[in-house]
C-alpha positions as CSV (number, residue, x, y, z in Angstrom):
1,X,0.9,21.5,-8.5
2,X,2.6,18.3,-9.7
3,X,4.2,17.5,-6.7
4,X,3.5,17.3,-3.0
5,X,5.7,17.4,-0.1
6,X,4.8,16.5,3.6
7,X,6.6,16.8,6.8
8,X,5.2,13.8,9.1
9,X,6.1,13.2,12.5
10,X,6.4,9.4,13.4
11,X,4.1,8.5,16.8
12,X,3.4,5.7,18.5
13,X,1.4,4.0,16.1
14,X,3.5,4.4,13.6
15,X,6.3,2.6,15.2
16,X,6.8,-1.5,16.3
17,X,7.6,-2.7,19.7
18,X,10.9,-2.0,18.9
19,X,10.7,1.4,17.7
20,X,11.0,1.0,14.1
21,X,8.3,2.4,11.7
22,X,6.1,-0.4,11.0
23,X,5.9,-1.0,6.7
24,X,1.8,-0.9,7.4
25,X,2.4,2.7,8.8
26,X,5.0,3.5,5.7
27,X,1.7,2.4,3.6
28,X,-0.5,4.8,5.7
29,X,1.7,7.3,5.8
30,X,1.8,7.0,1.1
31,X,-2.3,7.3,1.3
32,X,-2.5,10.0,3.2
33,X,-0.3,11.9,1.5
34,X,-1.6,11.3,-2.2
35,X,-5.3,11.8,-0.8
36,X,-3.6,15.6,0.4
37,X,-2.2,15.7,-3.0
38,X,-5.6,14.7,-4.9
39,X,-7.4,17.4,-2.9
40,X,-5.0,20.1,-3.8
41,X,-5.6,19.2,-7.4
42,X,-9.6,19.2,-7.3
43,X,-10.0,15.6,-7.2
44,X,-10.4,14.9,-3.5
45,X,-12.4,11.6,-2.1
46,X,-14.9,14.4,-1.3
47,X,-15.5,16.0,-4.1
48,X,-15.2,12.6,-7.0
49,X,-17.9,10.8,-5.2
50,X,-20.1,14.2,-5.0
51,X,-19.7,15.1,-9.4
52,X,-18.8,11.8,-10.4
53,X,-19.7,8.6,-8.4
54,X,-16.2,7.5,-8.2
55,X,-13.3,6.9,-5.0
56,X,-9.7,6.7,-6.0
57,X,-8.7,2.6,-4.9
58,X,-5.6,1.5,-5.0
59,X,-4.9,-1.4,-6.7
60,X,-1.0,-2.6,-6.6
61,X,1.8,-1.1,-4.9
62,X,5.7,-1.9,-4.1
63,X,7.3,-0.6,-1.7
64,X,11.0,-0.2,0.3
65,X,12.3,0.7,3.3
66,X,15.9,1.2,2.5
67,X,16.5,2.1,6.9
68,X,14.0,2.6,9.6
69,X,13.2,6.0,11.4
70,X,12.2,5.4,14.8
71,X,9.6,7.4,17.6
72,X,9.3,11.0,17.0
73,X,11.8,11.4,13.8
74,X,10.3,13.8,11.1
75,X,10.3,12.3,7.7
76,X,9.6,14.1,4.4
77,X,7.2,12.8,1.9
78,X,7.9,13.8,-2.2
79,X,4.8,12.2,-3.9
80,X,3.4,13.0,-7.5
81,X,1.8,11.2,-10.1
82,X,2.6,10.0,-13.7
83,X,0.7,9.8,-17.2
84,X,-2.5,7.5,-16.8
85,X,-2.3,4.0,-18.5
86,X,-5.6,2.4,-20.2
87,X,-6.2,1.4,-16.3
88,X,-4.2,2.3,-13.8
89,X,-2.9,6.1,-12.7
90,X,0.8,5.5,-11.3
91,X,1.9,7.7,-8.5
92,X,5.2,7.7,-6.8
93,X,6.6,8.2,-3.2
94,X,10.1,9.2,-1.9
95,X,10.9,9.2,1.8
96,X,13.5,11.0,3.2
97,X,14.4,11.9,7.2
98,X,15.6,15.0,8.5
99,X,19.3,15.1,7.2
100,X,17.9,14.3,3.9
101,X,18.5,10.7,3.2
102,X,16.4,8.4,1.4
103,X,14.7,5.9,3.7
104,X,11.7,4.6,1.6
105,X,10.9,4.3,-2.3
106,X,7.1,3.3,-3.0
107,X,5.8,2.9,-6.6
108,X,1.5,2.8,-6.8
109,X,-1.3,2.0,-9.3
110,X,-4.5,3.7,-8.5
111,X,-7.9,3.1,-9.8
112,X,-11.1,4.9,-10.0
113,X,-13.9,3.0,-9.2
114,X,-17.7,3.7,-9.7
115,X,-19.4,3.3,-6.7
116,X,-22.9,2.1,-8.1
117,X,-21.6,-0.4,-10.0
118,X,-17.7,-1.2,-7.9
119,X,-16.5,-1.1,-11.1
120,X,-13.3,0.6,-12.7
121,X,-13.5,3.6,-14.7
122,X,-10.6,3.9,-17.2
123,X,-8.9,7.0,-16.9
124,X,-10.4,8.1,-20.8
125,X,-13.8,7.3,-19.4
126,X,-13.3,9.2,-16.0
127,X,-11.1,12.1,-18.1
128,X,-9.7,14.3,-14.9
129,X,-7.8,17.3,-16.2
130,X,-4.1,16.7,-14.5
131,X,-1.8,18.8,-15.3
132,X,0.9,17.3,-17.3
133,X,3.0,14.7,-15.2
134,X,6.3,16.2,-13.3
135,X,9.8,14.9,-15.3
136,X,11.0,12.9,-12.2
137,X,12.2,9.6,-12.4
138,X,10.3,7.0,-10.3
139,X,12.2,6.0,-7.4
140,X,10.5,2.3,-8.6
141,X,8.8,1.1,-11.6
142,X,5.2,0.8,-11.7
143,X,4.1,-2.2,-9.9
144,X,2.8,-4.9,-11.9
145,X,0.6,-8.2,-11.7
146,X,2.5,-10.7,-9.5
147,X,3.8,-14.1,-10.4
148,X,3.7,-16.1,-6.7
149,X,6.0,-19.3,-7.1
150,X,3.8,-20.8,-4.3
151,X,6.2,-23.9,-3.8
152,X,5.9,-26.1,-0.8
153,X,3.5,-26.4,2.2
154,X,2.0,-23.3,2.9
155,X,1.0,-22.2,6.4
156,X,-3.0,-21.8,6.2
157,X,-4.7,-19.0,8.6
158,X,-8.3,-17.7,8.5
159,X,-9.1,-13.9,9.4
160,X,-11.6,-11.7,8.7
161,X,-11.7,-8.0,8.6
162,X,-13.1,-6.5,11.5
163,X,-13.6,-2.4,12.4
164,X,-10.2,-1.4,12.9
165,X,-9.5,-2.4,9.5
166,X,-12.2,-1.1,7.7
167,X,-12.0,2.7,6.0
168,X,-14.4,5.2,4.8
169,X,-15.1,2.9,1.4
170,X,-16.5,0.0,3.7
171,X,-13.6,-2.7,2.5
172,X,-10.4,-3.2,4.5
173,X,-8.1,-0.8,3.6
174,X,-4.9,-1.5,1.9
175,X,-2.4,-0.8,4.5
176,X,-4.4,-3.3,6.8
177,X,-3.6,-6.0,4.3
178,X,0.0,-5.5,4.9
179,X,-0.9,-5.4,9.1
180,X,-2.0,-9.0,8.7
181,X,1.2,-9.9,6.9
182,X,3.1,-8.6,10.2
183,X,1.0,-10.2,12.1
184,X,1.8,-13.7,10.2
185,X,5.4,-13.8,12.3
186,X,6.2,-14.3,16.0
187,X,7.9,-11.0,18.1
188,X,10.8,-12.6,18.3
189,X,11.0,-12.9,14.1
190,X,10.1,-9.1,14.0
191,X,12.8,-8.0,16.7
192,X,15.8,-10.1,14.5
193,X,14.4,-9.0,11.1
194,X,12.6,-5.9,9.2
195,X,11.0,-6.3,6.2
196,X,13.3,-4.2,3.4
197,X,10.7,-4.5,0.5
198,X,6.9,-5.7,-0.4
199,X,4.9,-6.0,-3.5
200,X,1.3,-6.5,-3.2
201,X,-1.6,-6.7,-5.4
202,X,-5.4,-5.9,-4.7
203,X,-7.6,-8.1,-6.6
204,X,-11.1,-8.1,-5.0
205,X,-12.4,-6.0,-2.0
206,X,-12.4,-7.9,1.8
207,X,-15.3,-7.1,3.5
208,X,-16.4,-6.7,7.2
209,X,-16.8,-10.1,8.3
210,X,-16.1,-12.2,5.9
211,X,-12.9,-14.5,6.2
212,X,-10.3,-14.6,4.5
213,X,-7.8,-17.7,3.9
214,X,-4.3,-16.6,4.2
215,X,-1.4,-19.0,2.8
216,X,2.0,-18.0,3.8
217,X,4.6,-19.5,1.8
218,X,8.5,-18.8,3.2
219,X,11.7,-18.9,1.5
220,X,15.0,-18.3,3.8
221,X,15.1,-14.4,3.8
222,X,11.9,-14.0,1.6
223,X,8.0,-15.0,1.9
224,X,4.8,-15.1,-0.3
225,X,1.2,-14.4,0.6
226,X,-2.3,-15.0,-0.7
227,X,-5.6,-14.4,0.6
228,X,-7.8,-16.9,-0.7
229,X,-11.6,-16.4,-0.4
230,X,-12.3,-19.7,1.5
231,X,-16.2,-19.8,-0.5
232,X,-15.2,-20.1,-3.6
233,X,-11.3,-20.0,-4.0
234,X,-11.0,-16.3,-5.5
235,X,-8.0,-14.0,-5.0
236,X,-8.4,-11.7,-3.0
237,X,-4.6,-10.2,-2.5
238,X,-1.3,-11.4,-3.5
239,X,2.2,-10.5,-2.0
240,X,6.2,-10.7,-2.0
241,X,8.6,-9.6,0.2
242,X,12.0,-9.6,1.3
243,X,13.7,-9.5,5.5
244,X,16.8,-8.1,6.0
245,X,18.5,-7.8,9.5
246,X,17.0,-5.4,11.8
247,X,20.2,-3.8,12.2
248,X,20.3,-2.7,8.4
């Protein structure tokens, strides 16, 4: 099975307080399905951390909302994966709603990661038996290491992690990076403007309680965040995006 396809209702969770789905919830919404994916092919969370040691991580996505379901609208997920780099296994997301349009495009690079050690295990190492790749043309290229232009006077914010955004591998999980990106801007900036595309990359793991120095750098109809561990200054995410009017 080289591809996977999902039918997903959109509940209240899922949506803003204006009834559009929330980009966190489109990055919610890509795990889940690859983790049903993964399981179908033998290589569930479950069942690599019982034989081998090792959870799947992601480590940089990109993603695009090219227009918003709202409350209740079904949306079909198309997800499968493509051939494994020296790090990194790409897998790829289309989105479409009921009448069959395109409403999202995401692009991933996952990792394995030994769980001992929190260290990555290159896909020759780790040597999962996939079945060849599907022929399908990524809706996106493979995301690759950001180049922040970080110019002006960033806006500074601490936060740390706390429960809510902590999954089953005890660091915050990814799409709770992009829920503190929302969170960055006001209502009123959300209710005006939607954000069409993000880019982010996962350089060290957050954990529970320990802040995290955001530095939000804005340009007109586009922004740039870093997460900056306040101790010593390391990385620990990076990200672009674009707005685009609510109403488009």
């Amino acid at each position: 099975m080289q591809c996977y396809e999902w039918d997903y209702t959109l509940l209240t969770n899922d949506v803003d307080a204006f009834g559009r789905w929330r980009m966190d919830a489109v990055f919610r919404l890509m795990q889940e399905a690859a983790g049903a994916h993964s399981k179908l092919l033998g290589f569930s969370r479950e069942a690599l951390v019982r034989e081998r040691g090792m959870v799947w991580m992601i480590a940089r996505a990109r993603g695009e909302v090219l227009r918003c379901p709202g409350l209740y609208d079904t949306v079909r997920v198309l997800t499968w994966y493509g051939d494994a780099g020296k790090i990194t296994f790409p897998r790829y997301f289309i989105v479409k709603d009921a009448p069959g349009r395109e409403v999202a495009h995401i692009s991933t690079a996952w990792t394995l990661v030994d769980l001992a050690q929190r260290r990555i295990v290159p896909p020759q190492r780790a040597n999962l038996p996939f079945p060849p790749a599907a022929a399908l043309a990524p809706p996106l290229p493979e995301p690759q290491k950001l180049r922040l232009k970080k110019e002006g006077t960033p806006r500074v914010i601490l936060r740390a992690p706390l429960y809510g955004d902590i999954d089953v591998n005890r660091h915050m999980n990814n799409a709770s990076y992009i829920g503190w990106i929302l969170d960055l801007f006001p209502l009123e900036w959300h209710e005006r403007r939607r954000v069409e595309s993000i880019a982010i990359g996962y350089l060290s793991e957050a954990q529970p309680g320990e802040e995290v120095q955001l530095l939000l750098y804005e340009y007109g109809g586009e922004f740039e965040v870093q997460g900056l561990d306040p101790a010593d200054r390391h990385v620990v995410f990076e990200a672009q995006g674009a707005w685009v009017p609510a109403g488009e």
